[in-house]
PDB file of N, CA, C and O in Angstrom:
ATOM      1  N   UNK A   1      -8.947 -18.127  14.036  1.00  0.00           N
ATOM      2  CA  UNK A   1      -9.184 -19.298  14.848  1.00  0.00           C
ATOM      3  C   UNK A   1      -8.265 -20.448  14.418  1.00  0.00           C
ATOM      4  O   UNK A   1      -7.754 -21.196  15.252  1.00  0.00           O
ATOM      5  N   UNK A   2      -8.036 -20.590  12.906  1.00  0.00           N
ATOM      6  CA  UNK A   2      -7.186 -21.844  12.402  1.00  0.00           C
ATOM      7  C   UNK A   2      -5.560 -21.203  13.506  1.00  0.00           C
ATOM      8  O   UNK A   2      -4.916 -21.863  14.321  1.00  0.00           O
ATOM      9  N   UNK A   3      -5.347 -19.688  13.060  1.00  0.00           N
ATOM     10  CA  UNK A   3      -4.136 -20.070  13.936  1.00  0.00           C
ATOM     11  C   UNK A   3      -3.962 -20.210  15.368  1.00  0.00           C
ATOM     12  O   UNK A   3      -2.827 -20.399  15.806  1.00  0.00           O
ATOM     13  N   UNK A   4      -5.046 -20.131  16.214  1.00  0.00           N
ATOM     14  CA  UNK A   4      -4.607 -20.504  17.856  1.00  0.00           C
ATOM     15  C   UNK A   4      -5.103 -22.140  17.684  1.00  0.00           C
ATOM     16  O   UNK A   4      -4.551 -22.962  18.415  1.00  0.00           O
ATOM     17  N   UNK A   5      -6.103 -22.584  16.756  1.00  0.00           N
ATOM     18  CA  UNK A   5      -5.979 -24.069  16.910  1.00  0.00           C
ATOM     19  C   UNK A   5      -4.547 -24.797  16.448  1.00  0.00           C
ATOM     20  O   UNK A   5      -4.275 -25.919  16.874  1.00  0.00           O
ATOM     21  N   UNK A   6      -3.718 -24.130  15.610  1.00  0.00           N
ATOM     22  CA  UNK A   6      -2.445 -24.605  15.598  1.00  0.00           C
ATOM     23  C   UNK A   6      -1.319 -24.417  16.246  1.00  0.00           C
ATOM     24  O   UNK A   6      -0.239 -24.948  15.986  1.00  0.00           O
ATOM     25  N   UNK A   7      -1.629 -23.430  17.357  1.00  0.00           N
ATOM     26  CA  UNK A   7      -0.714 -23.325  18.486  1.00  0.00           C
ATOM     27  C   UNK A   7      -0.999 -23.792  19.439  1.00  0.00           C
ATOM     28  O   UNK A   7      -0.047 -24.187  20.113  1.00  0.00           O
ATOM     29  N   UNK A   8      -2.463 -24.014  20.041  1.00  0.00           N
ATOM     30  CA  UNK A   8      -2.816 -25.400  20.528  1.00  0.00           C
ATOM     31  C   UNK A   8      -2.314 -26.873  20.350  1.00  0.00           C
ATOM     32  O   UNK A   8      -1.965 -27.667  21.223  1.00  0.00           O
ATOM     33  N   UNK A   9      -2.379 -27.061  18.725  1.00  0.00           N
ATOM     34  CA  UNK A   9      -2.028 -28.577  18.338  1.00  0.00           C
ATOM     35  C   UNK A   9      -0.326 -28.541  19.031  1.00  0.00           C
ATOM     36  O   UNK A   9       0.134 -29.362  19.825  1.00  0.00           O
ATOM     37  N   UNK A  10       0.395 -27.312  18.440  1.00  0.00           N
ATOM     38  CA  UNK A  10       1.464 -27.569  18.692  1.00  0.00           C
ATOM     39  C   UNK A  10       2.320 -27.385  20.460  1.00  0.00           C
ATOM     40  O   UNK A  10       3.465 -27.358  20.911  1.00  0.00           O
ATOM     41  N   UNK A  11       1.035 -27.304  20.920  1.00  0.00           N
ATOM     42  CA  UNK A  11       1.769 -27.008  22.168  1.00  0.00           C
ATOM     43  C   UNK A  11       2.335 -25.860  22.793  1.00  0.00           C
ATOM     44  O   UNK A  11       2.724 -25.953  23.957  1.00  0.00           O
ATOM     45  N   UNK A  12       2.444 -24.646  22.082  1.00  0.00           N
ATOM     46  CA  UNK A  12       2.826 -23.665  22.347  1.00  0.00           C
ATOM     47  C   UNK A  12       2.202 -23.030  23.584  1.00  0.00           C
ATOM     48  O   UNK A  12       1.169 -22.362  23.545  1.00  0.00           O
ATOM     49  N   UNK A  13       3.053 -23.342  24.913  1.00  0.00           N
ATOM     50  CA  UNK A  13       2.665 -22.876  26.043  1.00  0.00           C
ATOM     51  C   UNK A  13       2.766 -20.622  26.310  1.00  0.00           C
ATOM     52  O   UNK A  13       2.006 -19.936  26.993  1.00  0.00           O
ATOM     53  N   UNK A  14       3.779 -20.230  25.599  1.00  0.00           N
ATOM     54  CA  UNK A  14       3.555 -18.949  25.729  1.00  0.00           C
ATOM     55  C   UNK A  14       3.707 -18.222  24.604  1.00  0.00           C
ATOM     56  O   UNK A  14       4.593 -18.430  23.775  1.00  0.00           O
ATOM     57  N   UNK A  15       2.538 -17.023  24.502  1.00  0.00           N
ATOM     58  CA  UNK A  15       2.762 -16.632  22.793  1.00  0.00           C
ATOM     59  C   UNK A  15       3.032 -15.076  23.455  1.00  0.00           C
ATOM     60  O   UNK A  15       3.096 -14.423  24.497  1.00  0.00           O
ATOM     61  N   UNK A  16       3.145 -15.036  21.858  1.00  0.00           N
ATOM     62  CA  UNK A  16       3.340 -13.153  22.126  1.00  0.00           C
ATOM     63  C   UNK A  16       3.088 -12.737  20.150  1.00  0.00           C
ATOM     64  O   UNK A  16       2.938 -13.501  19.196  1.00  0.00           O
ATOM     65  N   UNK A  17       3.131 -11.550  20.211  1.00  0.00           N
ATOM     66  CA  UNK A  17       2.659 -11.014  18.757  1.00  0.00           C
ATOM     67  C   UNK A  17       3.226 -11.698  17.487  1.00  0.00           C
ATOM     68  O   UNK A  17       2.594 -11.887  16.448  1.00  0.00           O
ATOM     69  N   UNK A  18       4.624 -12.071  17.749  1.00  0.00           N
ATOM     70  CA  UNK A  18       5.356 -12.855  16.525  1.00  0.00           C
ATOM     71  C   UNK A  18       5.134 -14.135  16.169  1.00  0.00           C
ATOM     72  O   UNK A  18       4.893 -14.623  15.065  1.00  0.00           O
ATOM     73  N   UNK A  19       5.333 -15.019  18.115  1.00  0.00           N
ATOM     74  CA  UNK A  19       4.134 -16.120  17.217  1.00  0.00           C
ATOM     75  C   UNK A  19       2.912 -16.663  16.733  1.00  0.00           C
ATOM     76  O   UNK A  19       2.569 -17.614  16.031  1.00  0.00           O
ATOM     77  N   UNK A  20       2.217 -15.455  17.532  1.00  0.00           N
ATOM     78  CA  UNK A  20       1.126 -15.551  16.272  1.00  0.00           C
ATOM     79  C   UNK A  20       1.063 -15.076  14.888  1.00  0.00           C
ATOM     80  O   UNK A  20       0.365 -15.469  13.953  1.00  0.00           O
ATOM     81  N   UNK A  21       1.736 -14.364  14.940  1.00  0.00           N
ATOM     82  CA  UNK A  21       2.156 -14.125  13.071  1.00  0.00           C
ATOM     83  C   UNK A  21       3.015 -15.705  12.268  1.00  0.00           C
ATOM     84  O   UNK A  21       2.979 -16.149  11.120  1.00  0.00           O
ATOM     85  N   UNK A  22       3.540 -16.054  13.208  1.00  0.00           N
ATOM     86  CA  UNK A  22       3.966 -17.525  12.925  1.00  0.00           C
ATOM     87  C   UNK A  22       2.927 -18.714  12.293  1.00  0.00           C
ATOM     88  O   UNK A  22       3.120 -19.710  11.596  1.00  0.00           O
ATOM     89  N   UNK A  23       2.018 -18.243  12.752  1.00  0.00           N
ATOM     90  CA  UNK A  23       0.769 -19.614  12.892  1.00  0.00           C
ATOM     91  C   UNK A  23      -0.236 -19.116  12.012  1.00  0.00           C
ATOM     92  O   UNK A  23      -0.973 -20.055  11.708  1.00  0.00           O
ATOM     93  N   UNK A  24      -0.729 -17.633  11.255  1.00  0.00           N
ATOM     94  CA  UNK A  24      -1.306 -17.222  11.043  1.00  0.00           C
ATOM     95  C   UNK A  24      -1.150 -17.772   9.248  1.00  0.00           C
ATOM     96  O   UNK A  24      -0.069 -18.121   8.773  1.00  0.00           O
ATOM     97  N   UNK A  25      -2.348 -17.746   8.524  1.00  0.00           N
ATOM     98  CA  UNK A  25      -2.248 -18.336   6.948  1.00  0.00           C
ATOM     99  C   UNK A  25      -1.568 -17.589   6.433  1.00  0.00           C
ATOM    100  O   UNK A  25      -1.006 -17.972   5.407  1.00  0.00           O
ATOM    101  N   UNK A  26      -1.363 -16.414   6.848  1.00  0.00           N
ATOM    102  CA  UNK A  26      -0.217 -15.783   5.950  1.00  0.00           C
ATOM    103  C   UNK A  26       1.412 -15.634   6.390  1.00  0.00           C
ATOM    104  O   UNK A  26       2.355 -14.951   5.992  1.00  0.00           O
ATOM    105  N   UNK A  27       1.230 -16.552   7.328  1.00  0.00           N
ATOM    106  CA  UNK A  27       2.726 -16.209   7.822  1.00  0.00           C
ATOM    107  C   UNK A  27       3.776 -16.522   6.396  1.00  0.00           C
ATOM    108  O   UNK A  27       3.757 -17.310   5.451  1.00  0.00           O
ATOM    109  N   UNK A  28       4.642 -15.435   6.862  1.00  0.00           N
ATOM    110  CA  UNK A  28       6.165 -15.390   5.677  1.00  0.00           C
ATOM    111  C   UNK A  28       6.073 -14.225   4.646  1.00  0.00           C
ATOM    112  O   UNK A  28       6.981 -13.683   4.015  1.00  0.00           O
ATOM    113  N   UNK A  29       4.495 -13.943   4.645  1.00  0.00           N
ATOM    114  CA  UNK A  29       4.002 -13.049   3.321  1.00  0.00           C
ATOM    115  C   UNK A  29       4.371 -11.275   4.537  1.00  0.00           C
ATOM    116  O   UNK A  29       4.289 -10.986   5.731  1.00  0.00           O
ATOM    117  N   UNK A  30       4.734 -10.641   3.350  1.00  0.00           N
ATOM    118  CA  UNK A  30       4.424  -9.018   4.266  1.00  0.00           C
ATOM    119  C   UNK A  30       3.373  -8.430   4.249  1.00  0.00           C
ATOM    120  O   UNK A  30       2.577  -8.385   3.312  1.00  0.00           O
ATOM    121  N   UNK A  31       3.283  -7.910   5.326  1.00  0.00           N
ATOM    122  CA  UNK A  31       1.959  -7.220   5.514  1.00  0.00           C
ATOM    123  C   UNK A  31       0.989  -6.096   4.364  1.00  0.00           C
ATOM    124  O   UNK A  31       1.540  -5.665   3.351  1.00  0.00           O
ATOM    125  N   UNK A  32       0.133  -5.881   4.562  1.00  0.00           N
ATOM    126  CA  UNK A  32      -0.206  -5.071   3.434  1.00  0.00           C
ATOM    127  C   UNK A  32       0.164  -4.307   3.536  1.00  0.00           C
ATOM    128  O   UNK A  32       0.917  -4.300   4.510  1.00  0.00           O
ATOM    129  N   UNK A  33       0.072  -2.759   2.648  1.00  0.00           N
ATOM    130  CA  UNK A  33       0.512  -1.281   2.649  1.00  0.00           C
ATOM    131  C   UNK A  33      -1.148  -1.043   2.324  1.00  0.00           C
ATOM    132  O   UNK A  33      -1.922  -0.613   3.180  1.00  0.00           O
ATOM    133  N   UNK A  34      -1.423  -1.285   1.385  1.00  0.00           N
ATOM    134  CA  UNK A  34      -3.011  -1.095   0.758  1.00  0.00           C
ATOM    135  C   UNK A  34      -3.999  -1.923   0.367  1.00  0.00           C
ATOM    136  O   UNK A  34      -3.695  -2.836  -0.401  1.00  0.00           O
ATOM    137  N   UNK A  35      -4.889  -1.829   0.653  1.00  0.00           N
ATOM    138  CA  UNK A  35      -6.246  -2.646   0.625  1.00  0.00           C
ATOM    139  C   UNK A  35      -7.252  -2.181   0.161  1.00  0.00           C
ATOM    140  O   UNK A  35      -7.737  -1.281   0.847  1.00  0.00           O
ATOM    141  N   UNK A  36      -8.013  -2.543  -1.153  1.00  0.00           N
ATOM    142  CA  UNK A  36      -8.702  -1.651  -1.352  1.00  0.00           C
ATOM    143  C   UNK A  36     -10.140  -2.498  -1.354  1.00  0.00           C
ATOM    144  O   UNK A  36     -10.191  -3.718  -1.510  1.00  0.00           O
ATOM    145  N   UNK A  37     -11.184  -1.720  -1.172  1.00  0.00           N
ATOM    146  CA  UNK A  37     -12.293  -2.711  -1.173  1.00  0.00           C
ATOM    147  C   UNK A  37     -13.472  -2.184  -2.098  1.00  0.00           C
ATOM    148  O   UNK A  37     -13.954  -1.055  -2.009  1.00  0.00           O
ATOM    149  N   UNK A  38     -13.708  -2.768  -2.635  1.00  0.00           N
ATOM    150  CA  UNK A  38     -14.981  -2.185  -3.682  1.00  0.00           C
ATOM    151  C   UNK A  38     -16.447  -2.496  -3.855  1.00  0.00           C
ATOM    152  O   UNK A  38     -17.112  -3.050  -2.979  1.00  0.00           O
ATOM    153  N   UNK A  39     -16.833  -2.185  -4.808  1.00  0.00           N
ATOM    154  CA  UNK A  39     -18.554  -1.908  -4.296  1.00  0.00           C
ATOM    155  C   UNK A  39     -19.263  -0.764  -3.694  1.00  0.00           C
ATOM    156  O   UNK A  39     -20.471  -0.528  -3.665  1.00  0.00           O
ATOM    157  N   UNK A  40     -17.900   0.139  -3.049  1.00  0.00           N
ATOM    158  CA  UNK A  40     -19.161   1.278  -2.361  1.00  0.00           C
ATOM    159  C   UNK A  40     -19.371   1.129  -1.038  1.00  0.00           C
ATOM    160  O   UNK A  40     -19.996   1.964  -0.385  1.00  0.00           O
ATOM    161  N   UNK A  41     -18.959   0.251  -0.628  1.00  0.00           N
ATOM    162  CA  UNK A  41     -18.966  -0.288   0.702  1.00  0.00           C
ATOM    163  C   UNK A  41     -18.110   0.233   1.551  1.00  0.00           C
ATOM    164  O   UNK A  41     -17.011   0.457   1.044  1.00  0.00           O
ATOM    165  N   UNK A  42     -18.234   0.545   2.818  1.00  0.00           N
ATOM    166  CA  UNK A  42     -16.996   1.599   3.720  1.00  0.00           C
ATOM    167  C   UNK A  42     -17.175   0.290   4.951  1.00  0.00           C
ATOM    168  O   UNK A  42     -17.775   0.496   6.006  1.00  0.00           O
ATOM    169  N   UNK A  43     -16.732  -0.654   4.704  1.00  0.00           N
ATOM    170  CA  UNK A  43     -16.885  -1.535   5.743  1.00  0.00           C
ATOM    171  C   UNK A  43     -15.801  -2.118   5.843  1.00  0.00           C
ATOM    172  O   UNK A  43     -15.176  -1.359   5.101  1.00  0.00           O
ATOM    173  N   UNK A  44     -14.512  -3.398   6.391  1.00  0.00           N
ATOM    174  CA  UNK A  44     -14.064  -3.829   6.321  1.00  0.00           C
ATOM    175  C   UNK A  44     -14.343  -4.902   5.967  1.00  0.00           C
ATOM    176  O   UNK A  44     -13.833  -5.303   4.921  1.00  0.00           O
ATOM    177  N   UNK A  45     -15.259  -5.764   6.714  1.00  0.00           N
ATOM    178  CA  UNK A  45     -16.056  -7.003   6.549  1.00  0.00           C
ATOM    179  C   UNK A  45     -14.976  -7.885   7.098  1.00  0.00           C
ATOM    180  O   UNK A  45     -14.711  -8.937   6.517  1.00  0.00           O
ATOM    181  N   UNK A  46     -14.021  -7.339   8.719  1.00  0.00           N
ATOM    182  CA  UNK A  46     -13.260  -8.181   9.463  1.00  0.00           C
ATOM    183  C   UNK A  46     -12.219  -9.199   8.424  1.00  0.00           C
ATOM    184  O   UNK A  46     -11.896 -10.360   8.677  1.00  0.00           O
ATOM    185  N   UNK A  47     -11.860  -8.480   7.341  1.00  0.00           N
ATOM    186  CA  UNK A  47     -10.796  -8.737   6.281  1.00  0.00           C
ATOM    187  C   UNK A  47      -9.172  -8.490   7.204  1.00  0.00           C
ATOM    188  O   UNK A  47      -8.799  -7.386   7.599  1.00  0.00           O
ATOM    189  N   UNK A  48      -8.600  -9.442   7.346  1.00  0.00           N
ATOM    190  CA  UNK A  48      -7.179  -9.765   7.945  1.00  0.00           C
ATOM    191  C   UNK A  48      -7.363  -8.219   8.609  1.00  0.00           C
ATOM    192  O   UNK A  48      -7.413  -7.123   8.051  1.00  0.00           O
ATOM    193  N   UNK A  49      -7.457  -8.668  10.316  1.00  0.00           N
ATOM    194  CA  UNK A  49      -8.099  -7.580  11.200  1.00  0.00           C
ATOM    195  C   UNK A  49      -6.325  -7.612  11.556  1.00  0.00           C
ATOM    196  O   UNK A  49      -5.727  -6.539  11.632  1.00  0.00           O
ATOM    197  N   UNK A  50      -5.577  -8.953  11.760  1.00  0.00           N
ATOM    198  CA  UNK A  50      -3.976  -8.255  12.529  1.00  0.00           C
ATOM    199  C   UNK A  50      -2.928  -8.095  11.775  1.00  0.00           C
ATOM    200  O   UNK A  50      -1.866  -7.754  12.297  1.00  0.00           O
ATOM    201  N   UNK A  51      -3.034  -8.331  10.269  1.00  0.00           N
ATOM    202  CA  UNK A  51      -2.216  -7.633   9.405  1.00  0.00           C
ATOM    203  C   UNK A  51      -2.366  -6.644   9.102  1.00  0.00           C
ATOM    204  O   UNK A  51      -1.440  -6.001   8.608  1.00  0.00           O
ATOM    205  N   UNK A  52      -3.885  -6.002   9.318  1.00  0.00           N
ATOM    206  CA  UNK A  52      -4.206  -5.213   8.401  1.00  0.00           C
ATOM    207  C   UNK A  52      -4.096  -3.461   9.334  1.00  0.00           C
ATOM    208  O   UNK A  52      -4.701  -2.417   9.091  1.00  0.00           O
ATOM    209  N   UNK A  53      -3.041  -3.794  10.439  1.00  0.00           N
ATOM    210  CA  UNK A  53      -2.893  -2.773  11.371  1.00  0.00           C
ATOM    211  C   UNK A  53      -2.710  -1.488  10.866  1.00  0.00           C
ATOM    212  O   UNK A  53      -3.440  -0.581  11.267  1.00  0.00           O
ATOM    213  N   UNK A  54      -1.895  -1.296  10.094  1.00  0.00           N
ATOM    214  CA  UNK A  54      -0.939   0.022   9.477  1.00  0.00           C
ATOM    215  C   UNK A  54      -1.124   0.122   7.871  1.00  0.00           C
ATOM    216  O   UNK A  54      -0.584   0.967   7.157  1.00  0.00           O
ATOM    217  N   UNK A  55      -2.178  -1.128   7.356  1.00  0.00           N
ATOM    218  CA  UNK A  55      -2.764  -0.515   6.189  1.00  0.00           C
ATOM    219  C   UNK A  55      -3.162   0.477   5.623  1.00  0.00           C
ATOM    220  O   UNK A  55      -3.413   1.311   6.493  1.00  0.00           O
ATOM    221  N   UNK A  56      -3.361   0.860   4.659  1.00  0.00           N
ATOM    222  CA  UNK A  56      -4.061   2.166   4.414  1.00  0.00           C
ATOM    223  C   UNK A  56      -5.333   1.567   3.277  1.00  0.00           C
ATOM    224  O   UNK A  56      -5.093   0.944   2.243  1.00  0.00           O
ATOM    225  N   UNK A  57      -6.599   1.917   3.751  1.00  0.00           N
ATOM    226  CA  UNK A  57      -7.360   1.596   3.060  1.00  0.00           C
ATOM    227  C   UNK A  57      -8.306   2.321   2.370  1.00  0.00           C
ATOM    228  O   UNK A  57      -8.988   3.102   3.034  1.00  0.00           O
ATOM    229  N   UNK A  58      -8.608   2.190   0.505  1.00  0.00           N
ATOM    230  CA  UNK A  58      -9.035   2.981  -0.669  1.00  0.00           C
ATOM    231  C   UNK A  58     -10.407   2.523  -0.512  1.00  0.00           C
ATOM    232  O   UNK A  58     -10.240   1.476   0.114  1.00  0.00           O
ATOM    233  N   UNK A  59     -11.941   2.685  -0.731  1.00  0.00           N
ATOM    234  CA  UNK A  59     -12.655   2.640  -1.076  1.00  0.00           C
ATOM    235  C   UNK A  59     -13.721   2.880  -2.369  1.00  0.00           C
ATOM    236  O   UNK A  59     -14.544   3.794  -2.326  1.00  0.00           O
ATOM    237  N   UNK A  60     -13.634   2.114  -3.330  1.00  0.00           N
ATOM    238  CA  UNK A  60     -13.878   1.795  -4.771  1.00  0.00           C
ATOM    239  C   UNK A  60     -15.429   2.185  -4.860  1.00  0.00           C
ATOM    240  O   UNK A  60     -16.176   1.875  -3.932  1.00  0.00           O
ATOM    241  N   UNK A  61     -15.779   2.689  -5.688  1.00  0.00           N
ATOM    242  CA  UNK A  61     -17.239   2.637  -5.629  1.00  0.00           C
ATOM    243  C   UNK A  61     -18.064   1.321  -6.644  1.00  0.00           C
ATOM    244  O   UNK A  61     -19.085   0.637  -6.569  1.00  0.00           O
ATOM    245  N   UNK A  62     -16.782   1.518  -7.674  1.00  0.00           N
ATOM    246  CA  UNK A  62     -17.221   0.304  -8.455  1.00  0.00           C
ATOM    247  C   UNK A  62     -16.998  -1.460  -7.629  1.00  0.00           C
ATOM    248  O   UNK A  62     -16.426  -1.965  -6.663  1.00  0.00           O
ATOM    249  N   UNK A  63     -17.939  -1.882  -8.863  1.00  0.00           N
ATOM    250  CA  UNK A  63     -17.887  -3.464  -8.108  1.00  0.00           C
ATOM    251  C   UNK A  63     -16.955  -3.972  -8.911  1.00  0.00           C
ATOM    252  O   UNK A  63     -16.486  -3.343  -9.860  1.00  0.00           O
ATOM    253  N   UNK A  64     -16.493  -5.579  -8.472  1.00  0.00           N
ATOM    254  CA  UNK A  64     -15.222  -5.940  -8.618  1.00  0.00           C
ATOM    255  C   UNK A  64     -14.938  -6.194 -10.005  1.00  0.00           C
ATOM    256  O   UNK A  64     -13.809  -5.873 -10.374  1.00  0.00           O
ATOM    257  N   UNK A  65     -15.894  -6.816 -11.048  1.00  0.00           N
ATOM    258  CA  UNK A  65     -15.889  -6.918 -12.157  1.00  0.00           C
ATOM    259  C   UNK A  65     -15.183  -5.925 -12.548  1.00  0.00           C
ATOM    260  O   UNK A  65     -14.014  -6.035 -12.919  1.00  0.00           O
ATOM    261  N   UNK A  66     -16.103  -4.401 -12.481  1.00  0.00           N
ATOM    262  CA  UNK A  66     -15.534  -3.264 -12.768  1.00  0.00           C
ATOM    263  C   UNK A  66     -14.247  -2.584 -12.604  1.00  0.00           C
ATOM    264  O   UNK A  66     -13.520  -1.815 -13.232  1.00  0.00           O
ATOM    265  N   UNK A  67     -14.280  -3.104 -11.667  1.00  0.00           N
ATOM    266  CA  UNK A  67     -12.844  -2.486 -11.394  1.00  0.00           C
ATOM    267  C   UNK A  67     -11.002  -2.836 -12.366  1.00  0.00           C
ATOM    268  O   UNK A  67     -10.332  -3.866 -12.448  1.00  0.00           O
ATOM    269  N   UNK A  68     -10.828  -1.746 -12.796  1.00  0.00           N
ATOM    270  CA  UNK A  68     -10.149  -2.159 -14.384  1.00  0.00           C
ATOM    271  C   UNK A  68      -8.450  -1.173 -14.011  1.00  0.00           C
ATOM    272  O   UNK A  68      -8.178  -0.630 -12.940  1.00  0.00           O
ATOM    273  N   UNK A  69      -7.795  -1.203 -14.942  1.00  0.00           N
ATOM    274  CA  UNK A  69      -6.391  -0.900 -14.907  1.00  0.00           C
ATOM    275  C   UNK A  69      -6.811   0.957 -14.361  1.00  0.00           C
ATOM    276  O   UNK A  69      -6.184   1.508 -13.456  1.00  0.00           O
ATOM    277  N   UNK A  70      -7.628   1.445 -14.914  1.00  0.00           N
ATOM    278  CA  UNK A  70      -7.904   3.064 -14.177  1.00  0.00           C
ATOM    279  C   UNK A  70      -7.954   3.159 -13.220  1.00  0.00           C
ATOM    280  O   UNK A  70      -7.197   3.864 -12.552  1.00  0.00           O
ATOM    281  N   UNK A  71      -9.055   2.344 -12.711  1.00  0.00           N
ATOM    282  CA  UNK A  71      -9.833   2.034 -11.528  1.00  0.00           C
ATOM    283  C   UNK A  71      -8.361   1.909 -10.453  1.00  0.00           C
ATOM    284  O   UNK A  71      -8.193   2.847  -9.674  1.00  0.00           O
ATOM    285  N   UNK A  72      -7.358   0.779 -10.442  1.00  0.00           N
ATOM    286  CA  UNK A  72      -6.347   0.994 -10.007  1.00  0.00           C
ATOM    287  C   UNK A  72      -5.231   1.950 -10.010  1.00  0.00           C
ATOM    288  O   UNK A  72      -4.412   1.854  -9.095  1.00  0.00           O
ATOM    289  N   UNK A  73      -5.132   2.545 -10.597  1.00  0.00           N
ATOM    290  CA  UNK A  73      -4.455   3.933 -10.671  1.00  0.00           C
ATOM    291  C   UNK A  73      -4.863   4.823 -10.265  1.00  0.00           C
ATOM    292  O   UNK A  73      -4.035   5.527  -9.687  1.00  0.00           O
ATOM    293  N   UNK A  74      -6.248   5.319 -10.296  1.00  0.00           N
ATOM    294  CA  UNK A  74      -6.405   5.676  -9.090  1.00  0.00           C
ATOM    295  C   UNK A  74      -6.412   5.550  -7.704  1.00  0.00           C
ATOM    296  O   UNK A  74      -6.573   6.515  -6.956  1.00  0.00           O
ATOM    297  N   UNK A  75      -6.212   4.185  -7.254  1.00  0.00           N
ATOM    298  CA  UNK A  75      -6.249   3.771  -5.981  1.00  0.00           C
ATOM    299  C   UNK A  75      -5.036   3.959  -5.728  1.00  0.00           C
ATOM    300  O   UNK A  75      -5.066   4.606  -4.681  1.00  0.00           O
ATOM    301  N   UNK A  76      -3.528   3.746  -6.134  1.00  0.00           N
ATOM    302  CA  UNK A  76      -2.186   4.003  -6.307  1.00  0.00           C
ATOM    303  C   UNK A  76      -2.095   5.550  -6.473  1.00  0.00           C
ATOM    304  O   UNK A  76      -1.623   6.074  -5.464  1.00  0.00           O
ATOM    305  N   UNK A  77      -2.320   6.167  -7.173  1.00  0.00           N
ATOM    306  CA  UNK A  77      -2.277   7.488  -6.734  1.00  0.00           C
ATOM    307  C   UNK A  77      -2.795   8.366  -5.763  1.00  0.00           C
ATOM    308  O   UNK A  77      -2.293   9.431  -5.403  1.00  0.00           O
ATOM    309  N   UNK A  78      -4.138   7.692  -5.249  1.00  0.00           N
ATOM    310  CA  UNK A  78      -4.600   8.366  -3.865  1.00  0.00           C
ATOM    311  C   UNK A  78      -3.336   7.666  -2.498  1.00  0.00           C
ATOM    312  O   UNK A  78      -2.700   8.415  -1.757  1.00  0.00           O
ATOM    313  N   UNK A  79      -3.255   6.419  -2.471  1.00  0.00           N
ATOM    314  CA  UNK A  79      -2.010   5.985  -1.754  1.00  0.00           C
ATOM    315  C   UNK A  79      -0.783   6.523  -1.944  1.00  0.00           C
ATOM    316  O   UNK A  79       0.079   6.256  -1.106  1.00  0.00           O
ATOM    317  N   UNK A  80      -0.438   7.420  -3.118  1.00  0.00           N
ATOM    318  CA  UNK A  80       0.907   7.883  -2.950  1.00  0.00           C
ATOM    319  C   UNK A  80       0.581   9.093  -2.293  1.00  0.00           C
ATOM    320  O   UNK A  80       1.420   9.654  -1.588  1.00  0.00           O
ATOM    321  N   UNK A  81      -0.714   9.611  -2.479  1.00  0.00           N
ATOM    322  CA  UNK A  81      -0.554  11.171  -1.498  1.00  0.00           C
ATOM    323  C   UNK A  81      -0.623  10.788  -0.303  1.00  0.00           C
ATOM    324  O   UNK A  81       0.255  11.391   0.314  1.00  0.00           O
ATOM    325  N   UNK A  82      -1.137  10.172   0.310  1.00  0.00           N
ATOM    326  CA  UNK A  82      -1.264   9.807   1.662  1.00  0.00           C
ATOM    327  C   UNK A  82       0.482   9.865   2.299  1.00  0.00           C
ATOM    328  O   UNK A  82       1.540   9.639   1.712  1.00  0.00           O
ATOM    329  N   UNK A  83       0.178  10.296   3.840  1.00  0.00           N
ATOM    330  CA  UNK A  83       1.814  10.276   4.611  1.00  0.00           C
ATOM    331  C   UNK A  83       0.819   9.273   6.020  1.00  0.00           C
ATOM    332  O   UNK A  83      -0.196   9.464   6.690  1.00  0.00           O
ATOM    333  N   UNK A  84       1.790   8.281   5.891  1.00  0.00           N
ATOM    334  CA  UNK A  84       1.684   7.025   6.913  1.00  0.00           C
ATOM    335  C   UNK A  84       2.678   7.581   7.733  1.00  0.00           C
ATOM    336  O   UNK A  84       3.671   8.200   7.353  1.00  0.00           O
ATOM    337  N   UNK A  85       2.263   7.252   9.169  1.00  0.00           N
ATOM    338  CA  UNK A  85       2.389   7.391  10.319  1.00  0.00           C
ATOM    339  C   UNK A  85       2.529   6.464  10.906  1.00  0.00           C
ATOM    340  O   UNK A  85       3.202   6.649  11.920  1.00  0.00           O
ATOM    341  N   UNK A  86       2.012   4.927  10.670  1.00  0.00           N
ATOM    342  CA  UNK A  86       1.994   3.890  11.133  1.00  0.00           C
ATOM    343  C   UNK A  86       1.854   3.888  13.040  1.00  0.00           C
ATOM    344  O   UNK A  86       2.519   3.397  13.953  1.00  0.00           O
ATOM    345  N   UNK A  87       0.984   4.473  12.971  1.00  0.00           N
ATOM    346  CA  UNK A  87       0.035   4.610  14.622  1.00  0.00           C
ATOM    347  C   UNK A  87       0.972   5.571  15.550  1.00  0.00           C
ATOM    348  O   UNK A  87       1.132   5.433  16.762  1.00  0.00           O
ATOM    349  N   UNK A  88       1.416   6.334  14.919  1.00  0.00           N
ATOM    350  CA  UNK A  88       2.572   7.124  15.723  1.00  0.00           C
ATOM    351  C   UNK A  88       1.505   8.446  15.771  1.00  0.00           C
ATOM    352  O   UNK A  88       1.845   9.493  16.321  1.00  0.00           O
TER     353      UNK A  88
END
């Protein structure tokens, strides 16, 4: 919502996918590759829904405290087996 209220402020009479990546809090940053979410939870919880297109996402069972230098290596090694397709 912050970014169509700032393409509002600014006047932007016609958009398309880039400028809203323009306006968006993360504009400039690259998109994710991996996301991992923990707790056990298989939810997203509407976490960056238009970056998060071609992500690939790990599911942790541990909670975040927990989650330690293993804990990530495994999440990096299940992401290296994976073959992205990126919606193809």
């Amino acid at each position: 919502m912050r970014a169509v209220n700032r393409i509002i402020k600014f006047g932007v009479k016609e958009i398309n996918e880039e400028k809203l990546l323009d306006f968006l809090d993360t504009s400039g940053l690259p998109e994710p590759d991996l996301i991992i979410r923990t707790s056990g939870e298989k939810r997203t919880s509407g976490f960056m829904p238009f970056q998060s297109t071609y992500a690939e996402w790990y599911f942790a069972d541990v909670h975040f405290p927990d989650f330690d230098a293993c804990e990530l290596k495994k999440a990096v090694e299940d992401f290296a087996k994976r073959k992205r397709n990126f919606g193809k």
